[in-house]
GUKOLNU-654739 format. One line per field, with one value per atom (N, C-alpha, C): residue number from 1; residue in one letter; atom name; x, y, z. Coordinates in Angstrom, 3 decimals. Layout:
N
k = c(NUM,...)
r = c(A,...)
a = c(CA,...)
x = c(X,...)
y = c(Y,...)
z = c(Z,...)
***
This chain:
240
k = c(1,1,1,2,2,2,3,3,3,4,4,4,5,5,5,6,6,6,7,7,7,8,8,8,9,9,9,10,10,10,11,11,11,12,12,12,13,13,13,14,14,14,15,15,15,16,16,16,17,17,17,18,18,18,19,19,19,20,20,20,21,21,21,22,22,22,23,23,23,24,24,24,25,25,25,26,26,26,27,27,27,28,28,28,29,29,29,30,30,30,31,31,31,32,32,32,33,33,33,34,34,34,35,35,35,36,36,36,37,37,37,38,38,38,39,39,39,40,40,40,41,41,41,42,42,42,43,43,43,44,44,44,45,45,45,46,46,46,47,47,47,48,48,48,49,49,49,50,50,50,51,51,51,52,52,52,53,53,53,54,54,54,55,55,55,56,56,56,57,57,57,58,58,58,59,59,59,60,60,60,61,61,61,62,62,62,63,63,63,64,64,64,65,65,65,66,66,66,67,67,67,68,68,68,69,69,69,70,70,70,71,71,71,72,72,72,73,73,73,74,74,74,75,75,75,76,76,76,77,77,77,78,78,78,79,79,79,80,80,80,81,81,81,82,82,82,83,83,83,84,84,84,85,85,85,86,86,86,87,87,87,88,88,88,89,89,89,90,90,90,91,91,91,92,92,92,93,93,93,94,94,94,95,95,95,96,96,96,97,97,97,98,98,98,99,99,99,100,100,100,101,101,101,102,102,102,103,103,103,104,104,104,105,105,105,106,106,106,107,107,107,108,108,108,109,109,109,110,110,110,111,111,111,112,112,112,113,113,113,114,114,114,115,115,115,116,116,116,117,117,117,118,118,118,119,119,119,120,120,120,121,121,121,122,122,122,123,123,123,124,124,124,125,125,125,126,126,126,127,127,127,128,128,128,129,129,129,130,130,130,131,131,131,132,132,132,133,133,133,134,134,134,135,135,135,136,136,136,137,137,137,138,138,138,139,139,139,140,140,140,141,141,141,142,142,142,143,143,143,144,144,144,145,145,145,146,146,146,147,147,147,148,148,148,149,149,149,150,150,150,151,151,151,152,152,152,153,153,153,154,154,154,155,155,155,156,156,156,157,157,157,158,158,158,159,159,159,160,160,160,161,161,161,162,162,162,163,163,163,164,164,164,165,165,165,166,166,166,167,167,167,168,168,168,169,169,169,170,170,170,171,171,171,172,172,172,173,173,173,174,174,174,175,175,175,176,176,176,177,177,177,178,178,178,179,179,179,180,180,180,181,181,181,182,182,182,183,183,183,184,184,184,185,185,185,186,186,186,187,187,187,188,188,188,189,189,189,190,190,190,191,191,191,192,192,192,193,193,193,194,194,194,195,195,195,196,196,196,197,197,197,198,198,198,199,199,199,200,200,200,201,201,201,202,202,202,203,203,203,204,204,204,205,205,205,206,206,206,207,207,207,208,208,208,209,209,209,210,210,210,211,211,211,212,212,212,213,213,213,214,214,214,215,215,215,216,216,216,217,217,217,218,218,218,219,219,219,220,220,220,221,221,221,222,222,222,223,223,223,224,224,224,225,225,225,226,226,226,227,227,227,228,228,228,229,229,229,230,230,230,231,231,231,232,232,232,233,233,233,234,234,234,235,235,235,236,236,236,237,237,237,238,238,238,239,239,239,240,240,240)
r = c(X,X,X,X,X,X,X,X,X,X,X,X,X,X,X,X,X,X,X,X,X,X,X,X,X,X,X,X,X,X,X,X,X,X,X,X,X,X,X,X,X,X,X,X,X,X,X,X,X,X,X,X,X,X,X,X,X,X,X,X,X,X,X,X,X,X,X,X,X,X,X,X,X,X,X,X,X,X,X,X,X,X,X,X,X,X,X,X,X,X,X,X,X,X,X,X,X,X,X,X,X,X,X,X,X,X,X,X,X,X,X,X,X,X,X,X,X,X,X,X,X,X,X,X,X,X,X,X,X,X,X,X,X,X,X,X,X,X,X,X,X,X,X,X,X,X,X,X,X,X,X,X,X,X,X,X,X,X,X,X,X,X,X,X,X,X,X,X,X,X,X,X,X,X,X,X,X,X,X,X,X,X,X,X,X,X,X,X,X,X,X,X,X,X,X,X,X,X,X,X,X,X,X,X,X,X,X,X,X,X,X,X,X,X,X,X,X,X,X,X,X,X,X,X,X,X,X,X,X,X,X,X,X,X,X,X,X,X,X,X,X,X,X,X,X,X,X,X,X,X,X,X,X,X,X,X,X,X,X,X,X,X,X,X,X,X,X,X,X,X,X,X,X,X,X,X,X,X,X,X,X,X,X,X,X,X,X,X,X,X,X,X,X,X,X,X,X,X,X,X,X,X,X,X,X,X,X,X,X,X,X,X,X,X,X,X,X,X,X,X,X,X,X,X,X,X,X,X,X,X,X,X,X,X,X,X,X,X,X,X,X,X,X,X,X,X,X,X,X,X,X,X,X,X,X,X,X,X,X,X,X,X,X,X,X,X,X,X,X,X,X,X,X,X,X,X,X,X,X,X,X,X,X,X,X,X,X,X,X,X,X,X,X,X,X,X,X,X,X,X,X,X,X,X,X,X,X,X,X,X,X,X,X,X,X,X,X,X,X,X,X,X,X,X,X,X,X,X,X,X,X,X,X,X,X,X,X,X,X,X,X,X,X,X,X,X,X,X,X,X,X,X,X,X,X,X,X,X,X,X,X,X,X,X,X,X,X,X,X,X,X,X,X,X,X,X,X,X,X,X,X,X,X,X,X,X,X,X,X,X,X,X,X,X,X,X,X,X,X,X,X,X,X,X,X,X,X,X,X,X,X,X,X,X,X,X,X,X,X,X,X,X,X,X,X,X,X,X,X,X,X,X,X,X,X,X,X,X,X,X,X,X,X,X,X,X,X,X,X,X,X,X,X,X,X,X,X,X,X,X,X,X,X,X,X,X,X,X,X,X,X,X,X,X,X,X,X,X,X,X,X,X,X,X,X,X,X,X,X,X,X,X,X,X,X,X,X,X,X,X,X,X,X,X,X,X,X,X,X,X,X,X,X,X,X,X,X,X,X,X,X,X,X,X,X,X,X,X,X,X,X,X,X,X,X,X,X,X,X,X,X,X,X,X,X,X,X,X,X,X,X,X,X,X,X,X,X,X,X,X,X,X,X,X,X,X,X,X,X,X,X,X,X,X,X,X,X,X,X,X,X,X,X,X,X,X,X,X,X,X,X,X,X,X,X,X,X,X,X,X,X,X,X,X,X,X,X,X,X,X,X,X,X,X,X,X,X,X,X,X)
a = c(N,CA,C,N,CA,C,N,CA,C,N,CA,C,N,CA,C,N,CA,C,N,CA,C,N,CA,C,N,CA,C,N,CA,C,N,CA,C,N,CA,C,N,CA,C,N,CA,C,N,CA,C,N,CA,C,N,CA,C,N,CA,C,N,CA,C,N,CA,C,N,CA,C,N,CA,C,N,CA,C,N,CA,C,N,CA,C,N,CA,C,N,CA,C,N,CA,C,N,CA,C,N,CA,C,N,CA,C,N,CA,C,N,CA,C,N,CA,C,N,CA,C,N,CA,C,N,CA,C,N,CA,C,N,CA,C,N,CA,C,N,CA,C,N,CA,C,N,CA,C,N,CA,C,N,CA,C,N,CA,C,N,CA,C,N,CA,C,N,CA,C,N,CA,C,N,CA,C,N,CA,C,N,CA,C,N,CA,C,N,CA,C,N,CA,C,N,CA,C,N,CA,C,N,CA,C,N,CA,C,N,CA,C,N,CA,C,N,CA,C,N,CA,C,N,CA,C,N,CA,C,N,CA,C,N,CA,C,N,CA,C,N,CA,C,N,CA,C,N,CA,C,N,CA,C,N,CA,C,N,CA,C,N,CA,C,N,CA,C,N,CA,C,N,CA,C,N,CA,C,N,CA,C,N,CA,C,N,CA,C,N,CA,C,N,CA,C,N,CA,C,N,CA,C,N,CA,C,N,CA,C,N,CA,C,N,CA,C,N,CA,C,N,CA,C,N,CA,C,N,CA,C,N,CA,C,N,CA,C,N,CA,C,N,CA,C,N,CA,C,N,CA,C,N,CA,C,N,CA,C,N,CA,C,N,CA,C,N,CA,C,N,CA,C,N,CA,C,N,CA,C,N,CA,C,N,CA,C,N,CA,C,N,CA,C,N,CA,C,N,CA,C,N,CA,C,N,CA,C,N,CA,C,N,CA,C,N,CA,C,N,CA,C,N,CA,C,N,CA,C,N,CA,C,N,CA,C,N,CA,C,N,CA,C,N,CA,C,N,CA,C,N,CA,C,N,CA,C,N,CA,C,N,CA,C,N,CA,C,N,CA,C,N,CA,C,N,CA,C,N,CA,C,N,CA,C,N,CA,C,N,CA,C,N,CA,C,N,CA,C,N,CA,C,N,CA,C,N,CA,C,N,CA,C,N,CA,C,N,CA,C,N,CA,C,N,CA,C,N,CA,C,N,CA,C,N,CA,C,N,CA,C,N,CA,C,N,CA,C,N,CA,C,N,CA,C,N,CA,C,N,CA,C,N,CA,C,N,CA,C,N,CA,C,N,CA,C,N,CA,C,N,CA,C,N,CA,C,N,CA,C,N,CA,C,N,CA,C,N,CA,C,N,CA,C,N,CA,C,N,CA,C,N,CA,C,N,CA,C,N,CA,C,N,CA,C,N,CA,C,N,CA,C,N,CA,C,N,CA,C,N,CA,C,N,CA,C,N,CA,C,N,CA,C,N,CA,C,N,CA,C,N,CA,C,N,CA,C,N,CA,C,N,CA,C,N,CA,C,N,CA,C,N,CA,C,N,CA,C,N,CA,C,N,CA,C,N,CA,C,N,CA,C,N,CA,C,N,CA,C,N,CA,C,N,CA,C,N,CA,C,N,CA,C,N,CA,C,N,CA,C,N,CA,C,N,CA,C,N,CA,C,N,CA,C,N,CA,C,N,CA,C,N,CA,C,N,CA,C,N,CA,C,N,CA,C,N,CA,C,N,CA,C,N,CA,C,N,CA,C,N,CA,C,N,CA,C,N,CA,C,N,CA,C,N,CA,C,N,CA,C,N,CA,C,N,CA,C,N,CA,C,N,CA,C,N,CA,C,N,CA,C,N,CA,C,N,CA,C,N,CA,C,N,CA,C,N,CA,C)
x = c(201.519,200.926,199.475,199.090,197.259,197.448,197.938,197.584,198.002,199.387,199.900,198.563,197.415,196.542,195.235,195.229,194.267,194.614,195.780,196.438,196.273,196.086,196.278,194.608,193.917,192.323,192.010,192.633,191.920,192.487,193.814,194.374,193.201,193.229,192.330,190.817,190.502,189.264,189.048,190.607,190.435,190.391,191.794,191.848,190.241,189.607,188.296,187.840,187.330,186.770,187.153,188.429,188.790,188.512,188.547,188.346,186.850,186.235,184.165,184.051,184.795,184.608,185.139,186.110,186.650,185.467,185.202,184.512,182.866,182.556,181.375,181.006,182.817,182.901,182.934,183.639,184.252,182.344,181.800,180.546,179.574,179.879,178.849,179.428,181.001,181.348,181.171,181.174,180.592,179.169,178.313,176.939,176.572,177.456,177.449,177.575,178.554,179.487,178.805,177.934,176.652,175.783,175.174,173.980,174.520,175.469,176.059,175.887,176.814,176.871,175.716,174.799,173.576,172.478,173.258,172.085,173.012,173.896,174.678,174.050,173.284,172.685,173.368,172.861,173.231,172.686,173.421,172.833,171.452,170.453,169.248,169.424,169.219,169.418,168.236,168.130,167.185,166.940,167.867,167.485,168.819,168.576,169.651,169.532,171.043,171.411,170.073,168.968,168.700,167.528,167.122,165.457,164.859,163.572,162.142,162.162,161.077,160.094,161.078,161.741,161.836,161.257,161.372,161.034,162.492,163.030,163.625,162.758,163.243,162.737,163.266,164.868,165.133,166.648,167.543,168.510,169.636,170.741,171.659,172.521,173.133,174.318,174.108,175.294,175.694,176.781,177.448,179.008,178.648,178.821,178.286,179.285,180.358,181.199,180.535,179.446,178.970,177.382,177.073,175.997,175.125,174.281,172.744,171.695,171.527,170.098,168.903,169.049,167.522,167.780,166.951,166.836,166.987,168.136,168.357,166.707,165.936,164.705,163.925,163.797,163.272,163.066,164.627,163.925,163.211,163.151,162.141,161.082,160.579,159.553,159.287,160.805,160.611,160.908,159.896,159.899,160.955,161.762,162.791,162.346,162.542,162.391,163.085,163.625,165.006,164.751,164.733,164.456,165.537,165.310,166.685,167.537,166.483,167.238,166.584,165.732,165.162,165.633,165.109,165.556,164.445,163.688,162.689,162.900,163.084,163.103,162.500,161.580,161.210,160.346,160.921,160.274,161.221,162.034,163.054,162.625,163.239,163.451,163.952,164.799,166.019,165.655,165.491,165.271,166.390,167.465,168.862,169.817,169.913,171.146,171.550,173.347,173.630,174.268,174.823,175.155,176.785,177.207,178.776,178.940,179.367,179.366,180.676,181.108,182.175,182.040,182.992,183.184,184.541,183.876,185.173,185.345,186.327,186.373,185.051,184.300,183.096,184.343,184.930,185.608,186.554,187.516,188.183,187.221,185.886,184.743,184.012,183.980,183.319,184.565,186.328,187.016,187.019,186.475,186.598,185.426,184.130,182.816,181.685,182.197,181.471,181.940,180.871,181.287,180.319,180.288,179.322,180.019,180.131,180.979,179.601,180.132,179.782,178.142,178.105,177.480,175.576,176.139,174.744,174.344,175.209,174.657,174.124,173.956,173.415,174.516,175.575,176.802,177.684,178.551,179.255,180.965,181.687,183.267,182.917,183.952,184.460,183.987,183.430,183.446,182.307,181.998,180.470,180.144,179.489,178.877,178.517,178.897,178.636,178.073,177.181,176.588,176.514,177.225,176.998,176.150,175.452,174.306,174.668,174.491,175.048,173.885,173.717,172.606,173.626,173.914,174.964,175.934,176.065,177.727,178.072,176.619,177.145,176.434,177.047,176.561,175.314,175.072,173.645,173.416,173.248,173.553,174.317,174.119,175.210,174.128,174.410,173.111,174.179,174.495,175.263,174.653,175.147,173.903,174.236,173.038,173.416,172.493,171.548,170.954,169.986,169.207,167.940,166.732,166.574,165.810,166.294,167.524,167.485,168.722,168.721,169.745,170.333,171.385,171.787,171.942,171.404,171.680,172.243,172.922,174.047,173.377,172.959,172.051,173.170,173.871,174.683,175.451,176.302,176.952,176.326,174.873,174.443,173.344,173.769,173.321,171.678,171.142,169.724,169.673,168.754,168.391,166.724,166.963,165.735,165.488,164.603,164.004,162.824,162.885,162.746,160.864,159.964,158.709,157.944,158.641,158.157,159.459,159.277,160.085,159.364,158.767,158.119,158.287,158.640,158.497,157.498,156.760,155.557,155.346,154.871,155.263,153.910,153.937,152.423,153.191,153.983,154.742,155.500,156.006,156.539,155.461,154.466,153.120,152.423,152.583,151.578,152.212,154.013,154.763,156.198,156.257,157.857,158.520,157.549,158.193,158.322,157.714,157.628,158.651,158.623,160.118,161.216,161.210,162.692,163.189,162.237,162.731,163.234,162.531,162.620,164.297,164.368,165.386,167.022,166.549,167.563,167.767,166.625,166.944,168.113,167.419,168.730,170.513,169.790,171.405,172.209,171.630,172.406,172.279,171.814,172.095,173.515,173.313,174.411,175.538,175.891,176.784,176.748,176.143,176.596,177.151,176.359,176.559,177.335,176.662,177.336,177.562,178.810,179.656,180.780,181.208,182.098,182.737,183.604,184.326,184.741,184.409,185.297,186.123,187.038,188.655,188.931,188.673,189.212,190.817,191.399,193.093,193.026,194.127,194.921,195.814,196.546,198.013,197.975,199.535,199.978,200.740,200.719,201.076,201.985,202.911,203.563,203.405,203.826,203.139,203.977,203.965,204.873,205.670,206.784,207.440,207.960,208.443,208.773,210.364,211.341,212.356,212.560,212.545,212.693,213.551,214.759,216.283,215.857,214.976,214.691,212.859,212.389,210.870,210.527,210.604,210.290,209.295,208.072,206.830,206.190,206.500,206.394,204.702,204.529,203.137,202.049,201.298,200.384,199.108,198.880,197.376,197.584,196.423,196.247,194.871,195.116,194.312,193.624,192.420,191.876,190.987,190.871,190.463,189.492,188.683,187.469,187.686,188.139,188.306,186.946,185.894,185.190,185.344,185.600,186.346,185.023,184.994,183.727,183.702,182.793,182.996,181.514,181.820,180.517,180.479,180.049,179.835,181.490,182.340,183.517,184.381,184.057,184.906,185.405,186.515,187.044,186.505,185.758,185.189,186.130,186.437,187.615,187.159)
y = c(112.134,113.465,113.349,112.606,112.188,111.963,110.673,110.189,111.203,112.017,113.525,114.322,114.709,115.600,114.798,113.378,112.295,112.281,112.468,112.733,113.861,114.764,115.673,116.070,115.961,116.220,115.149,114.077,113.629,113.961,114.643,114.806,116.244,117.083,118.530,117.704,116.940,116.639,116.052,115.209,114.420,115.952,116.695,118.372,118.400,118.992,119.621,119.256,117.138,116.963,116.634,116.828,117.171,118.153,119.192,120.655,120.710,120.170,119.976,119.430,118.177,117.126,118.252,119.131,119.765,121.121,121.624,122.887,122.105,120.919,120.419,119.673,119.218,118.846,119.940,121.273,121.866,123.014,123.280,123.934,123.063,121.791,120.804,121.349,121.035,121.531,122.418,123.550,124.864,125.125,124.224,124.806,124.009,122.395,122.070,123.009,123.373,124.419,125.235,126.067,127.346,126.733,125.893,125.027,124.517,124.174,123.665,124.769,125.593,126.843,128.051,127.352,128.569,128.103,126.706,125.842,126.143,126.337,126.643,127.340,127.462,128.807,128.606,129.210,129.020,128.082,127.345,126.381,127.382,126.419,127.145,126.878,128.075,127.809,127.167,125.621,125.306,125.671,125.822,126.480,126.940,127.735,128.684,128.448,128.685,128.604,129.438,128.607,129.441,129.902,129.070,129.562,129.503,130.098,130.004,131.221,130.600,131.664,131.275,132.313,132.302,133.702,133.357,134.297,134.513,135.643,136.093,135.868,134.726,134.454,135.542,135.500,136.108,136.788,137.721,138.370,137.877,137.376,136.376,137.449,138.115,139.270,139.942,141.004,142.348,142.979,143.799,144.548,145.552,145.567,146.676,147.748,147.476,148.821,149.926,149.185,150.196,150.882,152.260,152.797,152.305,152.131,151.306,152.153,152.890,154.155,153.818,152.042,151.431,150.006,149.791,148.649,146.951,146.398,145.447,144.655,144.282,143.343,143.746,144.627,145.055,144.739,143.597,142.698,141.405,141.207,139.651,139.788,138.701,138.679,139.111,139.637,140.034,138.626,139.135,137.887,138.319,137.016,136.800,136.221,136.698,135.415,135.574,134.667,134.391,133.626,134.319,133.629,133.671,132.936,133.058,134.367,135.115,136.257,137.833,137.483,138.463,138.199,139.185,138.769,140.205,139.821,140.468,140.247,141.372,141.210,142.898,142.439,143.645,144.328,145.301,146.282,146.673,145.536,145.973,145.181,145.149,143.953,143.973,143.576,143.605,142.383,143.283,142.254,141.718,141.665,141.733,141.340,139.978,139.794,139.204,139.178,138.135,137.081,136.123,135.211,134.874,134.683,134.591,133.461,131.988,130.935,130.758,130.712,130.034,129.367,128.692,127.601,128.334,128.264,128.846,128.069,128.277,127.714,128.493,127.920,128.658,129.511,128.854,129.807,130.525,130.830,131.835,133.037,132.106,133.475,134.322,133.789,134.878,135.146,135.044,135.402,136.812,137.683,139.281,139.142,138.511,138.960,138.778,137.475,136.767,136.915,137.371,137.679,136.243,135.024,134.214,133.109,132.074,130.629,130.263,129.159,129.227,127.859,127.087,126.971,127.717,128.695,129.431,129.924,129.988,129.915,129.249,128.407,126.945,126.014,126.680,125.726,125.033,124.482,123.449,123.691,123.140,123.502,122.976,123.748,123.136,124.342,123.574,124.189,124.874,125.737,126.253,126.850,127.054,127.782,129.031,130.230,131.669,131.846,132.549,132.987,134.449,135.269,136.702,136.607,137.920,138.306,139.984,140.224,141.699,142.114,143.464,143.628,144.753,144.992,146.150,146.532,145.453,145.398,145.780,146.040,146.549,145.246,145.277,144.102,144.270,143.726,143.624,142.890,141.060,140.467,139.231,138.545,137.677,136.318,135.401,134.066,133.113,132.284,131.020,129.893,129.133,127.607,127.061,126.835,125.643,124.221,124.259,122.659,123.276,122.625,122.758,123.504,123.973,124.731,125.274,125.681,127.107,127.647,128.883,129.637,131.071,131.469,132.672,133.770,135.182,136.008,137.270,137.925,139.235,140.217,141.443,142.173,143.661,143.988,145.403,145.059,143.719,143.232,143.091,142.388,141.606,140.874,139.679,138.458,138.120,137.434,136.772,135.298,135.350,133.375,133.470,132.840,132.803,130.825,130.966,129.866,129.313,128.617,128.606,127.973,128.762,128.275,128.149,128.101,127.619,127.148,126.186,126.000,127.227,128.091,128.397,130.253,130.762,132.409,133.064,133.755,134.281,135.258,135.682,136.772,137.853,138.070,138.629,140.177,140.341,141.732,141.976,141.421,141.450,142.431,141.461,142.120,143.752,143.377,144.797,145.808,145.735,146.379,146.134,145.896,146.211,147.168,147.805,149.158,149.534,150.149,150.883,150.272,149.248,148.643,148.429,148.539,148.855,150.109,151.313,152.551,153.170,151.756,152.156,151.250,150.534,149.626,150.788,151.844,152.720,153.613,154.059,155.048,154.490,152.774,152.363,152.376,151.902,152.220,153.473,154.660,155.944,155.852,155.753,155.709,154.996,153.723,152.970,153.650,154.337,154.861,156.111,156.818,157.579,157.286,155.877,155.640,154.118,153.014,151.536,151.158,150.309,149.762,149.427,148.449,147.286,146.414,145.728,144.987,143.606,142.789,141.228,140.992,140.579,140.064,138.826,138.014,136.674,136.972,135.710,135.544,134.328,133.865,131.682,131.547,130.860,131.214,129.475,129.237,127.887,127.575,126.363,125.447,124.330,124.686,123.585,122.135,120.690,119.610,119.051,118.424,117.612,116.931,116.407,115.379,115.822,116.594,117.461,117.733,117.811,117.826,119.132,120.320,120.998,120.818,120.305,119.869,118.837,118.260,116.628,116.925,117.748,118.003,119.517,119.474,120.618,121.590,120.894,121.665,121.296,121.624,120.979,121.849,122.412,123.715,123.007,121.734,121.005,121.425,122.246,122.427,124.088,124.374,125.714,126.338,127.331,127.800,128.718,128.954,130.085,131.241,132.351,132.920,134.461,134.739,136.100,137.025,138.241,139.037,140.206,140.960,141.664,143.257,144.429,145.544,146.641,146.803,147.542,149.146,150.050,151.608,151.991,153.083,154.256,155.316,156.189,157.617,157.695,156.961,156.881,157.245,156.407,155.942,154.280,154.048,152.387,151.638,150.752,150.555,149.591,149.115,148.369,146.647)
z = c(52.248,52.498,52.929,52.234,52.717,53.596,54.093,55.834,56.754,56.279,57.410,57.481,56.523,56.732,57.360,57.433,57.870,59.643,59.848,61.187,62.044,60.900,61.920,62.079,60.669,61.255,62.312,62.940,63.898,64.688,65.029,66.482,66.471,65.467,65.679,66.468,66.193,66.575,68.049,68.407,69.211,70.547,70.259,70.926,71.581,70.121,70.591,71.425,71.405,71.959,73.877,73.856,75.347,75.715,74.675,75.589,75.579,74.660,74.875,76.322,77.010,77.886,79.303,78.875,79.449,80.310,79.698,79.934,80.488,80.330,80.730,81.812,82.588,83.754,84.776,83.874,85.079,85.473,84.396,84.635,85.453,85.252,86.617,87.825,87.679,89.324,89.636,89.011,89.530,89.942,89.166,89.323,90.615,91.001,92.238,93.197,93.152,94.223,94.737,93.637,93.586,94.646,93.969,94.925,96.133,96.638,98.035,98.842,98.333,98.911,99.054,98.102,98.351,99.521,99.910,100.540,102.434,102.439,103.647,104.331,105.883,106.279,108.110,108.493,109.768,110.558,111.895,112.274,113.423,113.486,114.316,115.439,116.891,117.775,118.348,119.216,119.988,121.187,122.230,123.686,123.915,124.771,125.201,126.882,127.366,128.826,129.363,130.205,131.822,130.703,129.680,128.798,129.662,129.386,130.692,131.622,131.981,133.042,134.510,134.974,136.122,137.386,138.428,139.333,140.908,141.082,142.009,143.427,144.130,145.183,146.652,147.105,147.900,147.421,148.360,148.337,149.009,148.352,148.825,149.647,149.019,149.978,149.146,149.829,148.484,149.290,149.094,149.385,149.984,151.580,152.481,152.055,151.500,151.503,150.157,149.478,148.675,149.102,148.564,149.151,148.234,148.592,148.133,148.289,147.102,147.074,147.029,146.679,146.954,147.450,148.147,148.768,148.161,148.210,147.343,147.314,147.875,148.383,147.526,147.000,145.763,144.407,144.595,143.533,143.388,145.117,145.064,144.702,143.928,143.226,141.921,141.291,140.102,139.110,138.195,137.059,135.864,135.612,134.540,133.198,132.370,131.089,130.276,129.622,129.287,127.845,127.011,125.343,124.603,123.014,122.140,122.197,121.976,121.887,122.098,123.691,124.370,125.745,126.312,127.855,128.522,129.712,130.397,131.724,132.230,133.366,134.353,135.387,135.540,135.007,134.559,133.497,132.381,132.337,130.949,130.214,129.140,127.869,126.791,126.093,125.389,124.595,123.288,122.145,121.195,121.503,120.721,121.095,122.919,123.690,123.063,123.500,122.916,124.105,124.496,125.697,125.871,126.632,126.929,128.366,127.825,128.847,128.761,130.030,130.930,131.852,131.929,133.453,134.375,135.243,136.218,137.580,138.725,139.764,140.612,141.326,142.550,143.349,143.900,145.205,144.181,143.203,142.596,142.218,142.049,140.824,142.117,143.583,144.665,145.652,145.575,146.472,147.093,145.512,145.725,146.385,145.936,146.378,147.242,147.343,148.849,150.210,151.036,152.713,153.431,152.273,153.091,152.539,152.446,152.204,151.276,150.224,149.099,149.798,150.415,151.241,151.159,151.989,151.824,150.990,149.882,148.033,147.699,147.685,147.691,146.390,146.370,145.758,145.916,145.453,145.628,145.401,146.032,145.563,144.093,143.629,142.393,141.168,140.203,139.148,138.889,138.274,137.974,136.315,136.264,134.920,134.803,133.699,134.083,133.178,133.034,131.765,132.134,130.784,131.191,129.665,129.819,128.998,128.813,127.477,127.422,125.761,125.489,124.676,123.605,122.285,121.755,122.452,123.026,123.078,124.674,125.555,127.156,127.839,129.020,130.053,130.415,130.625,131.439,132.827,132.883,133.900,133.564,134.890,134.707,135.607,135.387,135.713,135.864,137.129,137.695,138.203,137.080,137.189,138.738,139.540,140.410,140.134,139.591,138.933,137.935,137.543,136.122,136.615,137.683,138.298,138.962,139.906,140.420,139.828,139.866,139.714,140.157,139.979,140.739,139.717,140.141,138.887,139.908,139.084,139.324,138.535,139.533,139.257,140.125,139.565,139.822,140.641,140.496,141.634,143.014,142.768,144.482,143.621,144.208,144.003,144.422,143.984,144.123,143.511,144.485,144.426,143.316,142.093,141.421,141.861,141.021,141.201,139.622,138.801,137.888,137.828,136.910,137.161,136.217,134.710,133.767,132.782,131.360,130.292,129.442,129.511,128.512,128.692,127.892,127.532,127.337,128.129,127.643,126.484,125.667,124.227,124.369,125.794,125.701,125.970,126.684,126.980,125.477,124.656,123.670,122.678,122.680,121.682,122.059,123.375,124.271,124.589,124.959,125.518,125.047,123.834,123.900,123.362,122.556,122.268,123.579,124.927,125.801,126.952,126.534,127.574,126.961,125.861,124.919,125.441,125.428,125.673,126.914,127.866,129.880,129.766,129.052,128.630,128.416,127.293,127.057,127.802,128.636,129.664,130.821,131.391,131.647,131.728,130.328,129.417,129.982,130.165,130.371,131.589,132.847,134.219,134.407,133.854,134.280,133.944,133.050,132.048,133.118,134.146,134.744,136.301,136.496,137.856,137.933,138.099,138.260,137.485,137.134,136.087,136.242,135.292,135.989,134.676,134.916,133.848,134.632,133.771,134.347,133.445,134.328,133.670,133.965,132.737,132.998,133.366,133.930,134.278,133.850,133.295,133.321,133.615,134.495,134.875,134.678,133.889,133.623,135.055,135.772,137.157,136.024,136.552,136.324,137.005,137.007,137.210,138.395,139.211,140.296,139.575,140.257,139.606,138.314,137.708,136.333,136.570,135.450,135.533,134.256,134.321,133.180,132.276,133.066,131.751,131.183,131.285,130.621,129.770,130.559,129.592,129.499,128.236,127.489,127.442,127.946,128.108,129.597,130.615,131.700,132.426,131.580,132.056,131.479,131.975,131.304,131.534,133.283,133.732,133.637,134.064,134.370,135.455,136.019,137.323,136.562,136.597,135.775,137.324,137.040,137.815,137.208,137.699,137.258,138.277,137.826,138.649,138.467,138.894,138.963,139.241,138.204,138.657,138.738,139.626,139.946,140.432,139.445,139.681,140.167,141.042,141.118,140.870,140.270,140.591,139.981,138.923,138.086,139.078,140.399,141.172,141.305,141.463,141.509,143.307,143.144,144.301,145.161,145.923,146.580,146.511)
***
């Protein structure tokens, strides 16, 4: 009878002390967990597509079938600047963009829109880079890399040749003027919303491969053609 009650006070003890060992591993892992997770933040952005000081040198084309109430040339010489998460141009400025990059084919992304061969763009067959830029959720423009200094920007559907003339953002309009170009910024906003406006529609269509036997391979759709279509309104008319 002694040793039965000698037995069992040590199994009671040996219990405890698992569940002591117990509750003291699992509160480390937690207070790990806390601290991992309180230390998680977002990664920081260093540069963004097309940063810097640029300037609109000349006027590449534009779509004679639409009426033009001001003179496209109007925007050479306007200065761009292009920050994490501002964008100036003109007399606007938008403290809140956010950025949207794709790669697309050159000749699929100007079939609707070019009346000039890709050539006097100063681009190349093949592939290119799009960056659309949009501010609460509406478009704004659209910027197509051709090397580390120049580039093409889409300004109401007609194109311009910038030309890039600093790495650096100036913050002097920011300090002096951005309340007052935030607000020339929203007036914007509602023109467009009565007059020009537009939607791009990506497409992907799967190509099946040469040489393919469908009764014998199962997934025979390996590549794909991608294509940007540009749907463009005026005056909440569909433009052709």
């Amino acid at each position: 009878m002694i040793k039965r009650n000698k037995l069992n006070r040590v199994f009671v003890v040996f219990i405890i002390f698992c569940l002591f060992v117990s509750i003291i591993t699992f509160s480390g892992c937690s207070t790990q967990l806390m601290d991992t997770s309180s230390k998680i933040t977002a990664p920081e952005i260093k540069s963004v597509p097309f940063q810097g000081r640029w300037e609109i040198e000349k006027s590449l084309f534009f779509d004679d079938t639409l009426q033009i109430e001001e003179p496209a040339n109007q925007w050479v010489g306007t200065i761009v600047e292009l920050g994490k998460s501002s964008l100036f141009i003109g007399e606007d400025y938008w403290n809140d963009i956010n950025y949207r990059i794709r790669r697309v084919s050159a000749e699929e992304y100007f079939l609707h829109r070019a009346k000039g061969s890709l050539e006097k763009l100063g681009l190349e067959s093949g592939e290119i880079f799009v960056v659309s830029i949009s501010s609460q959720g509406k478009f704004l423009y659209e910027f197509l890399d051709i090397n580390k200094d120049e580039a093409i920007i889409n300004i109401e559907d007609r194109y311009f040749y910038m030309k890039k003339l600093s790495e650096q953002v100036s913050d002097n309009h920011k300090e002096q003027n951005g309340e007052k170009l935030s607000s020339r910024a929203d007036r914007t906003y509602e023109q467009r919303e009565n007059g020009t406006s537009g939607i791009l529609l990506g497409l992907r269509k799967p190509v099946k491969l040469n040489n393919t036997n469908m009764d014998t391979i199962e997934n025979s759709f390996q590549k794909f053609v991608y294509r940007t279509l540009w749907i463009s309104s005026k005056d909440f008319k569909l433009q052709p």
